[in-house]
LOMIBA-214223 format. One record per residue (C-alpha): residue number from 1; x, z, y; residue in three letters. Coordinates in Angstrom, 1 decimal. Layout:
<atoms>
- i / xx / zz / yy / aa
- NUM / X / Z / Y / ala
...
</atoms>
This chain:
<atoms>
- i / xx / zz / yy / aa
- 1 / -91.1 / 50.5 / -15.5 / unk
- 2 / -93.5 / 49.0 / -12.9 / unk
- 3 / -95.8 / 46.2 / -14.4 / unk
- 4 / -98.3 / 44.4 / -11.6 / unk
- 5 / -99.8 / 41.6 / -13.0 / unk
- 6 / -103.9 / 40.4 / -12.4 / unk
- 7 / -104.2 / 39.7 / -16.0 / unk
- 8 / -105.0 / 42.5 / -18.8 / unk
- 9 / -103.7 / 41.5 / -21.8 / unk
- 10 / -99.7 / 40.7 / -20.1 / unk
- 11 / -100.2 / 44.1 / -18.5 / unk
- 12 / -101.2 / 45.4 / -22.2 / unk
- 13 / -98.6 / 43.4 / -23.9 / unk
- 14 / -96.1 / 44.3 / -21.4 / unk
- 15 / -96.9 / 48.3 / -22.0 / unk
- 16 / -96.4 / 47.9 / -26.1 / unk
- 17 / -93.3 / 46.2 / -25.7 / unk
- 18 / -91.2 / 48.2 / -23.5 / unk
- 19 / -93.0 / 51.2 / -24.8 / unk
- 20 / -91.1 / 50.5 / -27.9 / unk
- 21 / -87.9 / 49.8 / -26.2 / unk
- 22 / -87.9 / 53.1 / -24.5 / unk
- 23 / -89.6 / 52.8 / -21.3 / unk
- 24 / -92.2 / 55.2 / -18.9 / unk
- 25 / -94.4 / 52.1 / -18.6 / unk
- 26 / -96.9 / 51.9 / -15.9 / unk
- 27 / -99.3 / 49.2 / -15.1 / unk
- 28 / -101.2 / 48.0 / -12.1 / unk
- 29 / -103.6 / 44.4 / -11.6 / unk
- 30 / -103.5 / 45.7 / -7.9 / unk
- 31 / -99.9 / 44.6 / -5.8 / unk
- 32 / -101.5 / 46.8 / -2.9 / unk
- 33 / -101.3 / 49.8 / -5.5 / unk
- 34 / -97.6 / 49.0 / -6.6 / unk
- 35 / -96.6 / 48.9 / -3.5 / unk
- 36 / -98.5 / 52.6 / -2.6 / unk
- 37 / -96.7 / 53.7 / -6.3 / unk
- 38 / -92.9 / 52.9 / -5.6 / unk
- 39 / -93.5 / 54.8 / -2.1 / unk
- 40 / -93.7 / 57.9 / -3.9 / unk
- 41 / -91.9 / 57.3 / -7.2 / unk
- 42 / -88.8 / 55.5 / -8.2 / unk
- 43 / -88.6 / 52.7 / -10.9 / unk
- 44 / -85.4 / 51.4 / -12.7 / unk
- 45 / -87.6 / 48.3 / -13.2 / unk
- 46 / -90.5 / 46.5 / -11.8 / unk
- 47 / -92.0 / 43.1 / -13.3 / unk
- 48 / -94.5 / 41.0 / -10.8 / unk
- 49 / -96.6 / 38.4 / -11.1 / unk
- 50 / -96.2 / 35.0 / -8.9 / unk
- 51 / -100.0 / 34.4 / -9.0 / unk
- 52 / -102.2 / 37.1 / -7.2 / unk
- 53 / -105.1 / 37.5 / -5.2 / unk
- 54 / -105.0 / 40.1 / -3.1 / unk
- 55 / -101.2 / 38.7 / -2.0 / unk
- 56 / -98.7 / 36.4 / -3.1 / unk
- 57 / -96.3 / 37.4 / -5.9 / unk
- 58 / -93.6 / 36.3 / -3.3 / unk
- 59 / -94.6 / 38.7 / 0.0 / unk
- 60 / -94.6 / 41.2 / -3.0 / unk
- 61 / -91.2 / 41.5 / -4.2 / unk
- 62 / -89.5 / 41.2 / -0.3 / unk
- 63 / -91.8 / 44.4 / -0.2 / unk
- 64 / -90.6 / 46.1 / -3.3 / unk
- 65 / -87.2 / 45.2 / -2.8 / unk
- 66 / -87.3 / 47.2 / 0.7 / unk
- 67 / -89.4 / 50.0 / -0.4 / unk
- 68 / -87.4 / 50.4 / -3.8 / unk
- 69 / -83.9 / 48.9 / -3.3 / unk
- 70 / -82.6 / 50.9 / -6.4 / unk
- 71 / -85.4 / 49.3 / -8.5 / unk
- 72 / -84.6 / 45.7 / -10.9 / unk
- 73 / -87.2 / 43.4 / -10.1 / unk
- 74 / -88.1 / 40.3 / -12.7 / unk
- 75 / -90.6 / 37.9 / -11.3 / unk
- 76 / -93.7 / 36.6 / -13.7 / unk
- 77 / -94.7 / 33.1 / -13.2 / unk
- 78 / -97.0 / 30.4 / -15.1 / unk
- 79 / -95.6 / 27.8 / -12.7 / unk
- 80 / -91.6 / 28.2 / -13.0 / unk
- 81 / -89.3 / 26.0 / -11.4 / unk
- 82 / -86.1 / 25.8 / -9.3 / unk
- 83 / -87.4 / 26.0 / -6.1 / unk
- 84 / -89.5 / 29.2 / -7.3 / unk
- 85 / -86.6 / 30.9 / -8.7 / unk
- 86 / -84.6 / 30.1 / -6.0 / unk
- 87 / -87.2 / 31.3 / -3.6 / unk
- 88 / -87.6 / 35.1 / -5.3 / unk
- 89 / -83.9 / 35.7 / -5.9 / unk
- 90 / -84.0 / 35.7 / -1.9 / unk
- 91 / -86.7 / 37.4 / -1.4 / unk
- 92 / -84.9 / 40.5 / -3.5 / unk
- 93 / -85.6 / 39.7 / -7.4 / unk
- 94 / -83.0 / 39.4 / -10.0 / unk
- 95 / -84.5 / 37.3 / -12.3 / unk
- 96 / -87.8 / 35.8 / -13.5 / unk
- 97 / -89.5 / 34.7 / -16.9 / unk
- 98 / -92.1 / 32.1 / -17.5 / unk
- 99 / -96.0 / 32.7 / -19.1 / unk
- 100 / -95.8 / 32.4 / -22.1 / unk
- 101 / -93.5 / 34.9 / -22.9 / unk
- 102 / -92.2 / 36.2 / -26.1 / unk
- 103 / -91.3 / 40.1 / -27.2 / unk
- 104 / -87.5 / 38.7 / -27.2 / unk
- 105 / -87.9 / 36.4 / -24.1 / unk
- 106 / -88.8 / 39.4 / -22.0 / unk
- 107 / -87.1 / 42.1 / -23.2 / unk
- 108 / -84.1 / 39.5 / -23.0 / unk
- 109 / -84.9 / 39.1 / -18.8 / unk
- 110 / -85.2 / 42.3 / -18.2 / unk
- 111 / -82.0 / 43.1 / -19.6 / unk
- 112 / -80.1 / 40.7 / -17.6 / unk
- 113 / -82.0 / 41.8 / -14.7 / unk
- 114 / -80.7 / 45.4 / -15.2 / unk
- 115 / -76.6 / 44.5 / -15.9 / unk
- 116 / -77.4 / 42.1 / -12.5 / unk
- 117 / -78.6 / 45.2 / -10.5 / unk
- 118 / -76.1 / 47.3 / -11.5 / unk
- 119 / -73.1 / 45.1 / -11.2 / unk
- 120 / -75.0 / 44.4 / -7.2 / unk
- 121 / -74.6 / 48.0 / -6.9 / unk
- 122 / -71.3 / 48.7 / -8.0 / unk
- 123 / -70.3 / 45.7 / -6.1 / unk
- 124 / -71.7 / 47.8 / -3.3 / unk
- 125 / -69.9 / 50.8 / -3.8 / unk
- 126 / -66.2 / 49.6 / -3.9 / unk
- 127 / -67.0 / 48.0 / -0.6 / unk
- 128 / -68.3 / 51.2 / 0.4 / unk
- 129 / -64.8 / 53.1 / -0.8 / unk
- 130 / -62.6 / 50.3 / 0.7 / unk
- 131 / -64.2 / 50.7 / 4.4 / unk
- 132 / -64.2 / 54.6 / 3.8 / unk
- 133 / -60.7 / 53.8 / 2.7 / unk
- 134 / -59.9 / 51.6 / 5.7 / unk
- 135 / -61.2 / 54.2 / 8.5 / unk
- 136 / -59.7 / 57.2 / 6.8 / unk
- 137 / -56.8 / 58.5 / 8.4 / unk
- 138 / -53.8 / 60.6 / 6.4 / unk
- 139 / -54.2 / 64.2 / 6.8 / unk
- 140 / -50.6 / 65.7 / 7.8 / unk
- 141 / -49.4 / 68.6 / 6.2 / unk
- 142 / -49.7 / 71.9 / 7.8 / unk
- 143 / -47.1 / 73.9 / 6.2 / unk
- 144 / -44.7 / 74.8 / 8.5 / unk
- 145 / -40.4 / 73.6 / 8.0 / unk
- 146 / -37.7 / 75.6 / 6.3 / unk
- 147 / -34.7 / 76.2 / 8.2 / unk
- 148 / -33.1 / 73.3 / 6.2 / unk
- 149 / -35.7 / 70.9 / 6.9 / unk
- 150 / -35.6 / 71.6 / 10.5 / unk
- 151 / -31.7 / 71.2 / 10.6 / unk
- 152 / -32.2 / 68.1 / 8.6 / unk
- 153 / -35.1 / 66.7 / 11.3 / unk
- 154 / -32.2 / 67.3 / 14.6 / unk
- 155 / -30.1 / 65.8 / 13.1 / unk
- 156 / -31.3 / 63.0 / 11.6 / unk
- 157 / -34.5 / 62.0 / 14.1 / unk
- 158 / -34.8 / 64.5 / 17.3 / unk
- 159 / -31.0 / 63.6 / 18.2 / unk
- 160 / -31.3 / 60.3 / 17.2 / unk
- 161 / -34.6 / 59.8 / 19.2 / unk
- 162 / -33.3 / 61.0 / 22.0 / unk
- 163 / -30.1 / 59.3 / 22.1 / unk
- 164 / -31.4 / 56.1 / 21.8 / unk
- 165 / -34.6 / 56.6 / 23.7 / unk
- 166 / -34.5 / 54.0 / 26.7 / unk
- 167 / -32.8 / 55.3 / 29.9 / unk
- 168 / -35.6 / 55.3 / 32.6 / unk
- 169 / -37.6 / 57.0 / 29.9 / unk
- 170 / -35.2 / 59.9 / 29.9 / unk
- 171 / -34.6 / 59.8 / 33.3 / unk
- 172 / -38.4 / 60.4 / 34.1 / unk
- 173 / -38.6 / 63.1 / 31.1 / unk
- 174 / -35.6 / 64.7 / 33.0 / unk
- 175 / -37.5 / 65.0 / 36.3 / unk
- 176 / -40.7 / 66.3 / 34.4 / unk
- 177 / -38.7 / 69.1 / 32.4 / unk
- 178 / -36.5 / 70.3 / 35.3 / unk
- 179 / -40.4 / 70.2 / 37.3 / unk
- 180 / -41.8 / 72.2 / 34.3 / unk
- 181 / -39.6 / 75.0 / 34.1 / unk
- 182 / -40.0 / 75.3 / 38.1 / unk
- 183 / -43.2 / 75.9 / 37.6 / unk
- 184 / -42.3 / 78.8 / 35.0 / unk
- 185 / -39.7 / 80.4 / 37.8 / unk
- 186 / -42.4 / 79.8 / 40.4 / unk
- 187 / -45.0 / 81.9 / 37.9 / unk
- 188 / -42.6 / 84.5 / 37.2 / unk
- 189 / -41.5 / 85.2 / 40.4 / unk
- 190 / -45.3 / 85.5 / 42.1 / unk
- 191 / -46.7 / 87.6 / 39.3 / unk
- 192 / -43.3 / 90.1 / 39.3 / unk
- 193 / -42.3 / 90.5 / 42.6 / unk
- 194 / -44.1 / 93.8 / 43.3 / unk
- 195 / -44.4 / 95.0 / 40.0 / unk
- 196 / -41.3 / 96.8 / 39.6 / unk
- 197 / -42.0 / 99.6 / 41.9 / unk
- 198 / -45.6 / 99.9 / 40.3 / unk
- 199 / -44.9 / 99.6 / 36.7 / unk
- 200 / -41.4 / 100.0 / 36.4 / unk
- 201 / -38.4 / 98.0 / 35.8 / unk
- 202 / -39.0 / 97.5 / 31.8 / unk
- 203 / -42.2 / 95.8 / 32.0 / unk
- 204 / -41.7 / 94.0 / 34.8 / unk
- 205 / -39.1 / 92.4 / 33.1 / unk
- 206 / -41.3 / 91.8 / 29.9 / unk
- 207 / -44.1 / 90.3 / 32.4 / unk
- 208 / -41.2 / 87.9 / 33.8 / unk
- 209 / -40.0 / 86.3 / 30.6 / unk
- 210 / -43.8 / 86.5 / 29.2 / unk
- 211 / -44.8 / 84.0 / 32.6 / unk
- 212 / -41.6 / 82.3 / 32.7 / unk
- 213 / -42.1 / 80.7 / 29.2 / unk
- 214 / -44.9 / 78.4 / 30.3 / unk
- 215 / -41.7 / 76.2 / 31.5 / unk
- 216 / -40.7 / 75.9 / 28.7 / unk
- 217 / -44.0 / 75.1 / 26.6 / unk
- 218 / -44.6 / 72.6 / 28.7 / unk
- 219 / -41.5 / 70.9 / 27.8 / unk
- 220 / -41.8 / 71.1 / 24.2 / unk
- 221 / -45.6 / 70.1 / 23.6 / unk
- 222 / -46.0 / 67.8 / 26.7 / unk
- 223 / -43.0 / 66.4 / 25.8 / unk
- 224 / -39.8 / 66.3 / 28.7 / unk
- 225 / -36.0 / 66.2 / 28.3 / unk
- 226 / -34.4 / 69.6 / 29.0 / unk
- 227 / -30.6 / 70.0 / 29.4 / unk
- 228 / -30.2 / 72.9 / 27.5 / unk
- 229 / -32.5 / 71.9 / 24.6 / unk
- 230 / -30.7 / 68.8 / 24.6 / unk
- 231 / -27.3 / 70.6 / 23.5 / unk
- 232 / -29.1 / 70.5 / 20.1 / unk
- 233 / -27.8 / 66.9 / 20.1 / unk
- 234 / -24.5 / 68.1 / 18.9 / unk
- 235 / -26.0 / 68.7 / 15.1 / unk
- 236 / -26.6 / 64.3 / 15.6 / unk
- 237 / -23.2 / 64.5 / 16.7 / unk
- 238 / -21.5 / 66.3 / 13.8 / unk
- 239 / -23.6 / 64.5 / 11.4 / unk
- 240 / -22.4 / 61.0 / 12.7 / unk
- 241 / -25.6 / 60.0 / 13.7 / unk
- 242 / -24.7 / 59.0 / 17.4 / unk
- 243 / -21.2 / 59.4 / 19.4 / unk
- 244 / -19.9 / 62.3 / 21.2 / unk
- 245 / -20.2 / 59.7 / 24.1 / unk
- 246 / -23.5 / 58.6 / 24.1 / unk
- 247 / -24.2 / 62.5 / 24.0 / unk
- 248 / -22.4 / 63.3 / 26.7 / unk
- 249 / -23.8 / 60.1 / 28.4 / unk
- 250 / -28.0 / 61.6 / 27.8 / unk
- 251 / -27.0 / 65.0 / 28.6 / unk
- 252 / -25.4 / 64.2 / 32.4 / unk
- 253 / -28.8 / 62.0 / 33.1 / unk
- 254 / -30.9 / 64.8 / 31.8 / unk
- 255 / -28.8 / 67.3 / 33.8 / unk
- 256 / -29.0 / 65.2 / 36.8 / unk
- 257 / -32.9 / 64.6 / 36.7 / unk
- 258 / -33.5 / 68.4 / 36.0 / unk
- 259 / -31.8 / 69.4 / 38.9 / unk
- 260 / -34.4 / 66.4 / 40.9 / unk
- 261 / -37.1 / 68.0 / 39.3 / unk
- 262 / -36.4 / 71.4 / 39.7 / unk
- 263 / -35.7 / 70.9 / 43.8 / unk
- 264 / -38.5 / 69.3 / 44.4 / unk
- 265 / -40.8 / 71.7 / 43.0 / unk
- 266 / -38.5 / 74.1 / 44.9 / unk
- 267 / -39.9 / 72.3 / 48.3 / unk
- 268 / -43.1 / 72.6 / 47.0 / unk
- 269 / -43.1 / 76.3 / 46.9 / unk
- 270 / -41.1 / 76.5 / 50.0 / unk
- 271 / -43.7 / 74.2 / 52.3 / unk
- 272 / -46.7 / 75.0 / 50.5 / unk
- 273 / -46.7 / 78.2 / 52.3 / unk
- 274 / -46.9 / 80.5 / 49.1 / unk
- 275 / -44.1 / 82.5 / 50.4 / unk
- 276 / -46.1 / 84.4 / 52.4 / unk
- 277 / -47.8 / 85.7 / 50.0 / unk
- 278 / -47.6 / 90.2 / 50.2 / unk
- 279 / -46.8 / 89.3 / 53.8 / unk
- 280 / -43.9 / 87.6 / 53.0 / unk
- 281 / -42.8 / 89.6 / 50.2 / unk
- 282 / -42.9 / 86.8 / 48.1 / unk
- 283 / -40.6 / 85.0 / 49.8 / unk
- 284 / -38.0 / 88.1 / 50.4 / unk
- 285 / -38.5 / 88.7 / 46.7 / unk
- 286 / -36.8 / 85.1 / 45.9 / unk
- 287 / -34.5 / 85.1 / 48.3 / unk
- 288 / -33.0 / 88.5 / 47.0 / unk
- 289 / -33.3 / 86.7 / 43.1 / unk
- 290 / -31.4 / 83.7 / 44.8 / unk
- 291 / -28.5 / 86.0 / 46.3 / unk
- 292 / -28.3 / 88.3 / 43.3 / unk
- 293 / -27.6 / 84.8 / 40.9 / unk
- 294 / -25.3 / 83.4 / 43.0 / unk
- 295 / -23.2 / 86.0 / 44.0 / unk
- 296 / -22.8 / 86.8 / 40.1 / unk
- 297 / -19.0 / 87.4 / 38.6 / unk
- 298 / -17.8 / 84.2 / 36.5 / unk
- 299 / -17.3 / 85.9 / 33.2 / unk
- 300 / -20.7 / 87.6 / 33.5 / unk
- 301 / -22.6 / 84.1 / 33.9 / unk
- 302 / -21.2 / 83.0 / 31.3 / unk
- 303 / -22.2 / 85.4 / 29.1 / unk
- 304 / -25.1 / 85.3 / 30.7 / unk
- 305 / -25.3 / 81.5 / 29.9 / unk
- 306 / -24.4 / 82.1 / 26.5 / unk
- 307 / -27.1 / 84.4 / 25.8 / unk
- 308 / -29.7 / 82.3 / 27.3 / unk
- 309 / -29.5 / 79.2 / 25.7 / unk
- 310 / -29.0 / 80.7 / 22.0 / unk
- 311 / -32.7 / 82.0 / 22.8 / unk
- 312 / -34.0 / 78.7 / 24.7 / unk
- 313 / -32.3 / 76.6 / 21.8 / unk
- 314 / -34.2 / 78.6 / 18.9 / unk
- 315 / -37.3 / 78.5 / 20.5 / unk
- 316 / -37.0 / 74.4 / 20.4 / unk
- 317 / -35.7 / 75.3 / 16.6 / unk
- 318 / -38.9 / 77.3 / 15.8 / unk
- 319 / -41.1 / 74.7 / 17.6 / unk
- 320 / -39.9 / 72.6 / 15.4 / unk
- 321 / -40.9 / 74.6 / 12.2 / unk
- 322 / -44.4 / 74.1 / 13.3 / unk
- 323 / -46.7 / 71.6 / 12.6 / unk
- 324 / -49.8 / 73.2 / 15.2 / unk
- 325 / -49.6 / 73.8 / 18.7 / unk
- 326 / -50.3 / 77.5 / 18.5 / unk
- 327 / -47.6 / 77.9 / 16.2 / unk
- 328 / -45.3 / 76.2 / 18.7 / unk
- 329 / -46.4 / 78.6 / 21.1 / unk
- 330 / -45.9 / 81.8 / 19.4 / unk
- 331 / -42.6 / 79.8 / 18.2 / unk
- 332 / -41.6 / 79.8 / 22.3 / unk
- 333 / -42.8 / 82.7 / 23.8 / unk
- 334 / -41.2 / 85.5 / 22.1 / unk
- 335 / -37.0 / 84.2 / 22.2 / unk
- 336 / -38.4 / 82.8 / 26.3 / unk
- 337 / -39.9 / 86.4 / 27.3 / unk
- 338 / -36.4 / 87.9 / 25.2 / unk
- 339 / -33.7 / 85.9 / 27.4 / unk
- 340 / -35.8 / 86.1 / 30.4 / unk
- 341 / -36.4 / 90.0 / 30.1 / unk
- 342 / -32.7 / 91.2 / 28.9 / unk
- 343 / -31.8 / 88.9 / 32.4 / unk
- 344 / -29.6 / 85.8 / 31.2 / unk
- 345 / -29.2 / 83.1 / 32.6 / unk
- 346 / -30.6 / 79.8 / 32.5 / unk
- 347 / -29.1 / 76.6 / 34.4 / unk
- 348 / -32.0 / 74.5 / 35.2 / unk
- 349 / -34.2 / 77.5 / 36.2 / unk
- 350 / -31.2 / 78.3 / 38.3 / unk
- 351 / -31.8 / 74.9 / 40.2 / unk
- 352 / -35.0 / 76.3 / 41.3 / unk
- 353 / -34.4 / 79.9 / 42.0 / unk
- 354 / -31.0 / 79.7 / 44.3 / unk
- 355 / -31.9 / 76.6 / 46.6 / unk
- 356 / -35.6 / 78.0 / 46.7 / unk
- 357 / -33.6 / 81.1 / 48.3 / unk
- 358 / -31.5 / 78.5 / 50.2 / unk
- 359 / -34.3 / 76.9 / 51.9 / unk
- 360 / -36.1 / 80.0 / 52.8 / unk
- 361 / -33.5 / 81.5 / 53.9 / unk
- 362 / -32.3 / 78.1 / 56.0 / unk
- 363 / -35.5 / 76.8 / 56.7 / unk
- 364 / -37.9 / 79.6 / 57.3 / unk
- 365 / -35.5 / 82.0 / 58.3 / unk
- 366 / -36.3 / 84.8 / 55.6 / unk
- 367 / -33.3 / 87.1 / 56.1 / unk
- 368 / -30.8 / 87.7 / 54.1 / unk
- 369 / -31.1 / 90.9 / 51.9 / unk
- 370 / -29.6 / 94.3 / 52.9 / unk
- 371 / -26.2 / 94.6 / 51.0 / unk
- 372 / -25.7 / 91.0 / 50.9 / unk
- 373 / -23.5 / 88.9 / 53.2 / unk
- 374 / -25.6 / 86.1 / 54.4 / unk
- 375 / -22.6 / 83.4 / 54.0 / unk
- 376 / -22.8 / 84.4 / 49.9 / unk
- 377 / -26.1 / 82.3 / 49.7 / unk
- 378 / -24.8 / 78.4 / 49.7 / unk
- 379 / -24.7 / 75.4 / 48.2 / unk
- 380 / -21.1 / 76.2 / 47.3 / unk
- 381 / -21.6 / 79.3 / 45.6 / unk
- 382 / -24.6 / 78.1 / 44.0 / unk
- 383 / -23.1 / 75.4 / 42.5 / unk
- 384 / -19.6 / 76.6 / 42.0 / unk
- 385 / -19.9 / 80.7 / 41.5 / unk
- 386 / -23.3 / 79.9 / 39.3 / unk
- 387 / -24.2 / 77.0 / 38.0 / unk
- 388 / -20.6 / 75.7 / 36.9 / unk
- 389 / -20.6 / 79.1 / 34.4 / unk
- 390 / -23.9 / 79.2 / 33.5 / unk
- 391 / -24.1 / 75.6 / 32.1 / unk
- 392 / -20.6 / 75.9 / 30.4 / unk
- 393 / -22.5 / 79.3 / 28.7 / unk
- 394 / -25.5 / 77.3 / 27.7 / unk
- 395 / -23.5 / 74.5 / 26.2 / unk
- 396 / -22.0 / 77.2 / 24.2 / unk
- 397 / -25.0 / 79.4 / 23.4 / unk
- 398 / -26.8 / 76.1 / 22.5 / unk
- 399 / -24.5 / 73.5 / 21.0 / unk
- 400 / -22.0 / 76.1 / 19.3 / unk
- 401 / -24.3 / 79.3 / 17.8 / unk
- 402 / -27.4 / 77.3 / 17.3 / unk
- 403 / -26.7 / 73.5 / 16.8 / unk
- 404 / -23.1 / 74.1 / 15.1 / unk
- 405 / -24.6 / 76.6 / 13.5 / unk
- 406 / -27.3 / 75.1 / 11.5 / unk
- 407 / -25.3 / 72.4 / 11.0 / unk
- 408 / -22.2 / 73.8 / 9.2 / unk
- 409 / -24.9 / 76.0 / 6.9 / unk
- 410 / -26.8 / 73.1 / 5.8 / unk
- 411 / -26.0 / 70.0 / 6.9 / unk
- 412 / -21.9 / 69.8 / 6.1 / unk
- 413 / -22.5 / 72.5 / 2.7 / unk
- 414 / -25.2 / 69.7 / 1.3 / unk
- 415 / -22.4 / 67.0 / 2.3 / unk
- 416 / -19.8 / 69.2 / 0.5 / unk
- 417 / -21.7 / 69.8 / -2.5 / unk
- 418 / -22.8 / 65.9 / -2.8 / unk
- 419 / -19.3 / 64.9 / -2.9 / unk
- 420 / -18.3 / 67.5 / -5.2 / unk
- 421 / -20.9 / 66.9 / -7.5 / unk
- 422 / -19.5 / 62.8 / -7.3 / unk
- 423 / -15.9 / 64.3 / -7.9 / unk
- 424 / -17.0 / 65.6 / -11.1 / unk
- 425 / -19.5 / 62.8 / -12.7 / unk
- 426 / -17.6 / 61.2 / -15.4 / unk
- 427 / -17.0 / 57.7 / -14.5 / unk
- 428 / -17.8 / 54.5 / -17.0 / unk
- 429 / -15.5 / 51.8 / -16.9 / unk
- 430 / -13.6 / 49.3 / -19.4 / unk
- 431 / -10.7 / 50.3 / -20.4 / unk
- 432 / -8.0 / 47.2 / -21.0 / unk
- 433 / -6.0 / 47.0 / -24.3 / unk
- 434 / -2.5 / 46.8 / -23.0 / unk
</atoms>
C-alpha cells in the first residue's frame, strides 16, 4: 500500500492500521514522490489526499491511475461531497473516505475499493476472451482420410457438389481442366522429345508421366472439372444421391468443354511457334505421338483407356485423403507418372496430342512420319479409331474399378449391415388381447 497524504499523523495512523491488516505500507507527504514510487514499484493499493500543495489530489489520481492501472486507488478528502466523488471516480479512483476516519471506516473503503478493482479487471478479461474468441478461427484437422471416409466424402458431397453445381460454372471449370492437362501434354512432350535416344526409352518414359502430371495437379488444387475424374460420380450415383441422368447430363458438358479447352491450348502451341524448337524436332516429335495414338487398334485403346483412368481416378481418390497441398501432390504424381510411363491412354490429353499433330501437320506442313500413311492422321480416325475407345476405357477404369469399387466395399456393406442390424432389433409394440 501507497499512502500520500500532507498531514503526519493520517500518514502515521494510516501505516498502524493496515500494518495490522497485513499490508507493505509506505508513506509519502510528497504527490511528486508517489508518483516517482509507483514508476518503479507496483501497489495493490494507493490512498490520496484531495488537499495538497505541491498539486491537487485530483491531477494526482488521473496520474496514478495511468502510471499504475493495476493499483486500487481510494481518494482522502476533508471536504466530501457528490460532485467530489463523482469527480475522482472519473479521474481513475474507486472509492473515497471522508477525514475523520475511523480504523473500521477505512479499512471498510479500502476493501470495497479492492473487490471494485478486481471485478473492473475481470470484467476486462472476459471481454478480452470474447474478442480473442470472436477473431479466432477453427483450426482443421490435419490428419489425413481412411479409405472409408474418402468413399463416404464422393459420395455424399464431391458427386453431389458437382452435380448440382450451376451449369456455366461447370462449363468454364470444363474449359480450364481440358486447358490444364494441355499444358501437362505440352510439358511432357518438350522436355521428352529427344531424350529417348540420350537416356533411353525407360526414363524417358518416367520423365514423361513425371511432367505430364502438372495437368493434372492443376485440376485438383486449382480446382476444374475433368471428364475422367468426374466418372467418380457414379459412387453419388449408386448411393442415390443424384440420377444416372443428371450424371450423364455433367459428364457430356464436361466432356464437351475439355475438348474446347484442350484445342485451344493445342493452337497455342501450334502458333506460338514452339514447334520449332530442336529445329523442328519438336514439332516432328508430336506429330509422330499424334499418328502413333490414332492409328491405335480398338481393343488396345481400350485397354489402354482402362488402365489410364484407374490411375487418374485414384490420384483424385488419394487427393482426397489429404488435408495439405503437398500431400495432394505426392497423392498425384506417383499413379500420373505410372499411367503416363507404362503408355495408357488418356482421353482428354488425347484432344490435345492428335489435333496438335493435325494442325501441324495441316497447317505447317510438318510431314507425315516414315512408316505412316499420311491419310491415317484425321479428324475421323482421331475421333473414331481413338477417342471413341479410349473414353469407353476410362469410363470403365474410372467408374467400374475405382468408383464401383469403393463403393460396393464400403458404401453398400455399411448399408447392408445397417439394415441387418434393423432386421434383428427386437421390436416393442402392444400386443391386443383377442
Amino acid at each position: 500500500m501507497l499512502v500520500v497524504d500532507d498531514e503526519s499523523v493520517v500518514l502515521e495512523s494510516c501505516r498502524r492500521i493496515f500494518s495490522e491488516q497485513g499490508f507493505d505500507v509506505r508513506t509519502t507527504s510528497s504527490p511528486r514522490e508517489a508518483i516517482g514510487l509507483v514508476t518503479g514499484s507496483r501497489y495493490d493499493v494507493i490512498l490520496c489526499d484531495w488537499k495538497m500543495p505541491e498539486m491537487d489530489g485530483v491531477d494526482v489520481v488521473e496520474v496514478l491511475d495511468k502510471r499504475t492501472p493495476d493499483s486500487a486507488i481510494v481518494m482522502i478528502t476533508g471536504y466530501p461531497s457528490v460532485e467530489k466523488a463523482t469527480e475522482v471516480m472519473k479521474r481513475g479512483a474507486m472509492d473515497f473516505v471522508a477525514k475523520p476516519f475511523t480504523p473500521e471506516e477505512i479499512v471498510e473503503t479500502v476493501n470495497r475499493a479492492l473487490a471494485r478493482k478486481n471485478a473492473q479487471e475481470a470484467k476486462e478479461m472476459k471481454r478480452i476472451e470474447k474478442l480473442v474468441t470472436s477473431l479466432s478461427f477453427p483450426v482443421p484437422s490435419l490428419d489425413d482420410q481412411s479409405p472409408k471416409t474418402i468413399a463416404e466424402t464422393v459420395a455424399e458431397k464431391v458427386g453431389v457438389g458437382k452435380a448440382t453445381s450451376p451449369w456455366l460454372s461447370v462449363l468454364v471449370l470444363g474449359i480450364l481442366a481440358g486447358a490444364y492437362i494441355a499444358f501437362g501434354g505440352m510439358l511432357a512432350s518438350t522436355v521428352t522429345f529427344d531424350l529417348a535416344s540420350k537416356m533411353g526409352m525407360g526414363f524417358a518414359r518416367f520423365m514423361s508421366g513425371a511432367t505430364f502430371s502438372l495437368g493434372l495437379m492443376l485440376v485438383v488444387i486449382a480446382g476444374a472439372e475433368l471428364f475422367t475424374g468426374n466418372n467418380l460420380m457414379i459412387t453419388s450415383a449408386l448411393a442415390g444421391r443424384i440420377s444416372v441422368g443428371r450424371m450423364l447430363a455433367r459428364w457430356g458438358v464436361v466432356y464437351a468443354a475439355n475438348f474446347v479447352g484442350a484445342v485451344a491450348v493445342s493452337l497455342l502451341f501450334v502458333f506460338s511457334g514452339l514447334w520449332k524448337t530442336g529445329d523442328g524436332a519438336l514439332g516432328a516429335y508430336a506429330v509422330k505421338a499424334a499418328y502413333t495414338k490414332a492409328t491405335l487398334p480398338f481393343l488396345e485403346a481400350l485397354m489402354r483407356g482402362i488402365g489410364c483412368n484407374w490411375l487418374v481416378c485414384l490420384a483424385v481418390w488419394m487427393a482426397l485423403a489429404s488435408r495439405q497441398i503437398i500431400g495432394k501432390i505426392f497423392a498425384i504424381f506417383f499413379p500420373i507418372m505410372g499411367f503416363v510411363a507404362l503408355g495408357f491412354e488418356h482421353s482428354v490429353a488425347n484432344m490435345y496430342f492428335i489435333p496438335t499433330g493435325i494442325f501441324l501437320r495441316s497447317l505447317m506442313g510438318v510431314a507425315s512420319p516414315e512408316g505412316f500413311s499420311p491419310g491415317a492422321l484425321s479428324w475421323a480416325s482421331f475421333l473414331v479409331t481413338n477417342l471413341v475407345p479410349v473414353t469407353i476405357g476410362n469410363i470403365i477404369g474410372g467408374g467400374l474399378f475405382v468408383g464401383m469399387g469403393y463403393w460396393g466395399a464400403y458404401i453398400r456393406t455399411a448399408k447392408q449391415q445397417e439394415r441387418a442390424g434393423d432386421a434383428a432389433s427386437p421390436r416393442v409394440g402392444i400386443r391386443h388381447n383377442e
